[in-house]
C-alpha positions as CSV (number, residue, x, y, z in Angstrom):
1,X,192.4,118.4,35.7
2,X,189.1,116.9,35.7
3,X,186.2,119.0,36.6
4,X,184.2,117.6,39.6
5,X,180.4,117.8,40.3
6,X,180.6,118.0,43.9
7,X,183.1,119.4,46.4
8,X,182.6,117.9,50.4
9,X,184.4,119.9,52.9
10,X,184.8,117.2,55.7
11,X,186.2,117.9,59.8
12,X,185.7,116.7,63.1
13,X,182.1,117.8,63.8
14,X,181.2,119.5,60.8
15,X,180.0,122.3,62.8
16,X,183.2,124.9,62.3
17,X,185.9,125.4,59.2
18,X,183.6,123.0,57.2
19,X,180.6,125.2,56.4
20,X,182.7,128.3,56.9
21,X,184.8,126.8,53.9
22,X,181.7,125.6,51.7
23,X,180.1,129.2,52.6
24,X,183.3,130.6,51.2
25,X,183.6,128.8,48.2
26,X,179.4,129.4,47.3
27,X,180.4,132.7,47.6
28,X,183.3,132.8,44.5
29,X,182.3,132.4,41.1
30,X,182.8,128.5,39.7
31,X,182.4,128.1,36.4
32,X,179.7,124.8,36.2
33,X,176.7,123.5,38.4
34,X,179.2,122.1,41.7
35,X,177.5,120.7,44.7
36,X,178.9,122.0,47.5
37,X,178.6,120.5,50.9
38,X,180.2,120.2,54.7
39,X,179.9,117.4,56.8
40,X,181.8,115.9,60.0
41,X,183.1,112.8,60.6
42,X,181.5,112.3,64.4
43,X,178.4,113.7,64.2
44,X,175.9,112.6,66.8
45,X,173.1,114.9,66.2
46,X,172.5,117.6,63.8
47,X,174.4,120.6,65.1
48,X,174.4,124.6,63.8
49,X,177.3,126.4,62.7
50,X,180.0,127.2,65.5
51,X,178.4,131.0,66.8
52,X,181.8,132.1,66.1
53,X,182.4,131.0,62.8
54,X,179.2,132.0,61.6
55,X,179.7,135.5,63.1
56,X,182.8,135.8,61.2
57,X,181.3,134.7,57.6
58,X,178.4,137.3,58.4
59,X,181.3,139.7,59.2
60,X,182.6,139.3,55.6
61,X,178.9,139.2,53.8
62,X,178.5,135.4,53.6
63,X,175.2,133.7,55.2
64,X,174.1,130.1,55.3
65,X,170.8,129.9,56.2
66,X,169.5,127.3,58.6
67,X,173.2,125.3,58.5
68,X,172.9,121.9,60.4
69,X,176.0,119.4,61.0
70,X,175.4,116.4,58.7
71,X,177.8,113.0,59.3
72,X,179.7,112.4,56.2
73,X,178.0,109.3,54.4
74,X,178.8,107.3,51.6
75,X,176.8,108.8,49.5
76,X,178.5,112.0,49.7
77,X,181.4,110.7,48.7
78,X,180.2,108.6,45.4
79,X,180.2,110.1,41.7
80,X,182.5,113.0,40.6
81,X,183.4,113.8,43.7
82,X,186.4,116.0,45.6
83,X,186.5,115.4,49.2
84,X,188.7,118.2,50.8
85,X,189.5,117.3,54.5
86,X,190.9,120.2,56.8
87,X,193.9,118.0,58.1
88,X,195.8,114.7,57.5
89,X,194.1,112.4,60.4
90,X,191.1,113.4,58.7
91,X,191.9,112.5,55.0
92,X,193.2,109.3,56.6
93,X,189.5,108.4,58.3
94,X,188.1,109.3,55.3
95,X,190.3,106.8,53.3
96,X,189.9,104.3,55.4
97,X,185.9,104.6,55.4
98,X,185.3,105.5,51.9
99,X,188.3,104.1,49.9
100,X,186.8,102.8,46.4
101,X,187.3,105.4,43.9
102,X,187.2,108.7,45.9
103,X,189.4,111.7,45.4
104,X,190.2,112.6,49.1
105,X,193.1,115.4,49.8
106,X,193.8,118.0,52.7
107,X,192.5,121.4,51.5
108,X,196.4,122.9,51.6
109,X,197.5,119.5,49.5
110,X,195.1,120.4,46.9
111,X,196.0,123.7,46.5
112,X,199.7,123.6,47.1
113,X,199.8,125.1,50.5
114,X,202.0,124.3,53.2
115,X,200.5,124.5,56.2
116,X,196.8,122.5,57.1
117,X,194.5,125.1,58.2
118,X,194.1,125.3,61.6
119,X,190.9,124.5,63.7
120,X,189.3,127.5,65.8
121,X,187.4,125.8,67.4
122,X,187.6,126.9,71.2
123,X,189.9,129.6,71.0
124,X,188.9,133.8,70.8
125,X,187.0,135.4,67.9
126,X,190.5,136.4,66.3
127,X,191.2,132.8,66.2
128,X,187.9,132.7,64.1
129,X,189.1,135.5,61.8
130,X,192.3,134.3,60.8
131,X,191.0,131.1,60.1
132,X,188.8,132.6,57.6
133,X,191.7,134.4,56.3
134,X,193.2,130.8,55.9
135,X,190.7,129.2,54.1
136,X,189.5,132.4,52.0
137,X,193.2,132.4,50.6
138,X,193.5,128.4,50.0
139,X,189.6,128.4,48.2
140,X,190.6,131.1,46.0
141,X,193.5,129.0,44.8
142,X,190.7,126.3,45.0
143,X,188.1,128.0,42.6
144,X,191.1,128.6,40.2
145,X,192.1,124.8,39.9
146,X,188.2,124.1,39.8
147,X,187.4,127.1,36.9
148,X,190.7,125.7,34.9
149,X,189.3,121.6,34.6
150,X,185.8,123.2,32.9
């Protein structure tokens, strides 16, 4: 496994399970300096984190400070880079924006989990919570495939 110096989380708006994944995974210990970044694929204008999302990382001690949306650019995506998309028709946009050279999975792929981690966005606070519990248990698997390439 080869150790990467930057891990994208990439969704829709970039607004949601995006920077409540990167928050997650700033929050583990990873062995080696890794960037870690969220962006969205249709980002108009700089957006904050989802109210709910955020509510739910301060819930469980995590805190990103001042988070605005960013749209994915090339740039992101160049050097040693892991892009982790939260679903299929995302990796595929990716792909088919940003093909030369870039290491673009699902975040369940990655890690070996089944099922894509599903988007919040719109539903109750619980909906929040248990998506947390989603990506908390596919990052930890995440950090361990990371900690093993150093």
């Amino acid at each position: 496994m080869k150790l990467y110096d930057r891990v994208v989380f990439v969704g829709r708006s970039g607004s949601c399970r995006e920077p409540m994944a990167a928050g997650i995974l700033q929050d583990m210990l990873l062995k080696g300096d890794i960037e870690v970044l969220a962006r969205g694929l249709v980002v108009a204008f700089p957006e904050p984190m989802n109210q709910k999302a955020e509510a739910v990382l301060i819930s469980n001690g995590i805190s990103i400070q001042g988070f605005k949306s960013v749209q994915l650019s090339q740039e992101d995506v160049e050097g040693n880079t892991l892009v982790l998309t939260m679903d299929s028709g995302q990796k595929e946009k990716v792909l088919s924006r940003f093909s030369k050279g870039t290491d673009v999975y699902t975040l369940n792929e990655f890690v070996g989990d089944e099922l894509e981690i599903v988007d919040p966005y719109g539903g109750a606070l619980p909906a929040y919570g248990l998506c947390y519990e989603m990506l908390r248990k596919s990052i930890k698997k995440l950090v361990k495939i990371l900690n093993e390439g150093e």
